[in-house]
N, C-alpha and C positions, 0 to 999 in steps of 0.2 A: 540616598534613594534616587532613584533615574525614575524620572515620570513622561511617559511618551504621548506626546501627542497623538500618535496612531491608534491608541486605542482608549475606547470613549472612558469618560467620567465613570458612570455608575460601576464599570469592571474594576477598575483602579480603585475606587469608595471600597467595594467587594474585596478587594484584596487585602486593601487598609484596616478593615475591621474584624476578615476572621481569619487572615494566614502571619502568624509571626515568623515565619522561618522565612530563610533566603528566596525570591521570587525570582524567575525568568519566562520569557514569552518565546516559544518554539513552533513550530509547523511553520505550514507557510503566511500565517499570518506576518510573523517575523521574516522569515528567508526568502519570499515572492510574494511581498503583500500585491503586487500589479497582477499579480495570476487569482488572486484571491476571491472566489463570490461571495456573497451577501451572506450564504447559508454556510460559510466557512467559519467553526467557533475557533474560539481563540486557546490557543493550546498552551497551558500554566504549567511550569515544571515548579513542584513544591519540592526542595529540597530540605525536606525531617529526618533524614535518618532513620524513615521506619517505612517497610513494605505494606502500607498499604494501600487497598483497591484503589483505583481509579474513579473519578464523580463527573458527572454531569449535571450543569448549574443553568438554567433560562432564564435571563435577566435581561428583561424587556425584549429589545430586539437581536439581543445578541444571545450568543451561547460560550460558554463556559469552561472548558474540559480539562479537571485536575490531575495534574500526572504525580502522581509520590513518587518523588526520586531518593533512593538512599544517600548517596554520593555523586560527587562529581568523576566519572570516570574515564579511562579512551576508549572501554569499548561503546560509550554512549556517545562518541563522539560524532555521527552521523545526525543525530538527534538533539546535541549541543550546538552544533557548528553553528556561528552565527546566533546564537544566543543571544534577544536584547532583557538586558537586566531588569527589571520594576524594581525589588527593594533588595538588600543587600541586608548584611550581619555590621557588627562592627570589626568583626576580623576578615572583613570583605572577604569571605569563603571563594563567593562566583566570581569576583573579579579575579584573583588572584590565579584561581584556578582555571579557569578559560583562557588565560594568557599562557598557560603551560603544555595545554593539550591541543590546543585549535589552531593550530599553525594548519597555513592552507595545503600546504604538501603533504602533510601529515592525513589529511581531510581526503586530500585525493586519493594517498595510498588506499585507506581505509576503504572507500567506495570504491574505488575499483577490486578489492578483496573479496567485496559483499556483491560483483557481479561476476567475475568470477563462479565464486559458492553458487547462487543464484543461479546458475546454468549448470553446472553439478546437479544442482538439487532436481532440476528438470528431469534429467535422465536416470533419476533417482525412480522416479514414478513407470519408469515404462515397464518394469517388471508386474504393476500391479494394473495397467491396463491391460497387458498381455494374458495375464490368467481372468480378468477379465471379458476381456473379449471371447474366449475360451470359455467360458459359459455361460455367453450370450448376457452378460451383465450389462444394467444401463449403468452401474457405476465405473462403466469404462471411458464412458465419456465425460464421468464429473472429472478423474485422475487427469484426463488428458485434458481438461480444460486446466485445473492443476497445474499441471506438467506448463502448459502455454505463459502461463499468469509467472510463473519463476524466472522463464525462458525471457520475457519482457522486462521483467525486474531487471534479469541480469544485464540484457540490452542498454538499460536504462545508464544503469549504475557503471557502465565501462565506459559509456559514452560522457560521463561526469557529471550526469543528474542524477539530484535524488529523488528516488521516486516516489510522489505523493498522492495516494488511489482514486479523489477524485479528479483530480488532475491530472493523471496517469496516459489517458487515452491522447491528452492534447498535447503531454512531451514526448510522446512516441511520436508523434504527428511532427514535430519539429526537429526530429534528428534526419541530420544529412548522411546518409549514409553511403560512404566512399566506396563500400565492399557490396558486392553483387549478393555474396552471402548474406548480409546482414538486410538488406531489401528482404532478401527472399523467407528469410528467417522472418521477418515481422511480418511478412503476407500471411506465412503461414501459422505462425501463432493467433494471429486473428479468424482465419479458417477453422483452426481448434474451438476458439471461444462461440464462434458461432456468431460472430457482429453483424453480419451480413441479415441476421433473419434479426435486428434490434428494430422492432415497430415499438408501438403504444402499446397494442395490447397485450403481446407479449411480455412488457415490462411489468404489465398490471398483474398481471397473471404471476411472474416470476416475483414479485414483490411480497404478495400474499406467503407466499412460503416462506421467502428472507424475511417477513416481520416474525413469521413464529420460530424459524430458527434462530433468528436474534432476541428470543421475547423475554431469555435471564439475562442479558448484557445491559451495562450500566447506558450504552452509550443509543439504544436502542430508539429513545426519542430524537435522535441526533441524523441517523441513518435516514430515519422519516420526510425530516427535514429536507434532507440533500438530496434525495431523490425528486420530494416535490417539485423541488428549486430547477432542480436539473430539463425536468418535463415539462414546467412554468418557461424554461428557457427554449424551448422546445429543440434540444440538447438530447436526442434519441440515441445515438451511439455511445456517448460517453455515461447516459444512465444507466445503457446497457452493461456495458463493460463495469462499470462500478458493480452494479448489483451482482455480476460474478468475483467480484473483487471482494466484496463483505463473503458472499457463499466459501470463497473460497478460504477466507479467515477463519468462520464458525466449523468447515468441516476439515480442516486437514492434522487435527489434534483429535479428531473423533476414533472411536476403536473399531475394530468388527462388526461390534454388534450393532451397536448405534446405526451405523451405513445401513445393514442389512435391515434392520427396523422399519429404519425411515425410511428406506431408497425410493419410496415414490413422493415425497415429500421431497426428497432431493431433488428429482426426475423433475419436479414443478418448478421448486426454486430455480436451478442450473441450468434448466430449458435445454434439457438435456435430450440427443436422439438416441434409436438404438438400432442404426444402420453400421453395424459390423463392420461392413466391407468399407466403407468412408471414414469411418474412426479408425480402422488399422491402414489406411494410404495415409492419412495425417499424423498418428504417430510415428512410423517409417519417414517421412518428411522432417516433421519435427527432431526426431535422435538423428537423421544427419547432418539438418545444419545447424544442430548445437554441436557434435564432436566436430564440424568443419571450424565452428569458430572457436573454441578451444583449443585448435593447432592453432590457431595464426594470435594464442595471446600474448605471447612474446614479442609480436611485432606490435599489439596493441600498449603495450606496456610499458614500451621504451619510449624512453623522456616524458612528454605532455600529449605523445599522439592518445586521436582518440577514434574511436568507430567509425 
């Protein structure tokens, strides 16, 4: 067993007394613990062999968050990479298997794949802001805030970070971006999300709805949390931008109906407008310099260059 100083006693007690299978420490507590604030939980990859749910744990001032892993695999290698071990098997499972798949080139293909995909998926969406906008829908602007949130990932992910959502706003903020396109592309992704209009109250306002859209999620006391922390830190844009970042997780699996139900529930959470004419000059913006930056991935992709 590997016992880290990094992470306090009573977690490691927690671990020692009700998880028997292979333990490892992932997010960024492990990968950027220097990026990491207070209200950051510790993210536990349980490897049982059995799919199930996810837990959230509050033990004292920390937090907790159980991930069931079936296996050790490469398409989890985004989510492995950099794995520090807590307890091990005796056929050392994690060690042996981390030494096979986590190779760093391997790490980079991978992430650069998922940003790639990731800006695919952006332009995925414009077909459903378009028939939105088309009948004066506000959920043309949840799509395209959507569409913006992919379009950043993919950014993210080319440029060889990986993207971590409360943290998200401040490694967008540290990419040097070589390409005119790529400046212009994250102006305008942020124009999408609306960052510009991130106050206080706005958040307040926008919050009340993401607690009840997130109010069957495990992780739901955790969300509370971060945002406190974030507004405690008086950290206005990046609360912002997160609280689109959970919206955007709770609604993109949702169906027809659901949207159509809830859309003014959404319209609160998303902090959403329903100025037509500015939602279609941003989507228009947005589909072209995502297909500008997918010509030029070829040039992105050879050797170690990056964004």
């Amino acid at each position: 067993m590997i016992i880290l100083k990094s992470i306090p006693n009573d977690l490691i007690e927690y671990i020692n007394n009700n998880i028997r299978y292979p333990v490892g420490l992932i997010g960024c507590r492990a990968t950027n613990p220097e990026m990491s604030f207070d209200c950051c939980e510790y993210d536990v990859a349980i490897f049982n062999g059995k799919p199930q749910g996810n837990r959230f744990v509050r033990l004292a001032d920390h937090g907790l968050e159980l991930i069931a892993q079936k296996k050790i695999s490469v398409i989890d290698i985004l989510n492995l990479y950099n794995m520090t071990i807590i307890q091990d098997n005796d056929s050392l499972i994690l060690s042996s298997s981390l030494n096979k798949i986590c190779a760093f080139q391997h790490y980079l293909a991978v992430l650069r794949g998922v940003g790639k995909k990731s800006i695919i998926n952006s332009l995925f969406y414009h077909e459903k802001i378009t028939k939105s906008i088309q009948k004066n829908s506000v959920l043309a602007g949840m799509w395209l805030k959507i569409a913006a949130y992919d379009f950043l990932k993919g950014i993210l992910a080319l440029s060889e970070i990986k993207p971590m959502p409360i943290h998200e706003l401040h490694q967008i903020r540290t990419i040097t971006a070589d390409h005119q396109d790529i400046a212009d592309g994250i102006k305008i992704a942020f124009e999408c999300i609306g960052l510009e209009r991130a106050t206080r109250s706005t958040i307040y306002r926008c919050a009340e709805g993401i607690y009840e859209l997130n109010s069957s999620e495990y992780d739901k006391e955790l969300i509370r949390i971060k945002i406190n922390h974030l507004l405690k830190k008086g950290m206005v844009s990046d609360c912002y931008y997160y609280l689109g970042k959970i919206g955007y997780r709770c609604l993109t699996e949702k169906d027809d109906r659901f949207l159509s139900t809830y859309s003014k529930l959404i319209q609160l959470s998303m902090d959403l407008t329903k100025d037509m004419q500015q939602l279609e000059r941003l989507q228009s913006n947005l589909v072209n310099t995502s297909k500008a930056i997918l010509k030029k991935l070829s040039y992105y992709y050879s050797g170690r260059n990056r964004l």
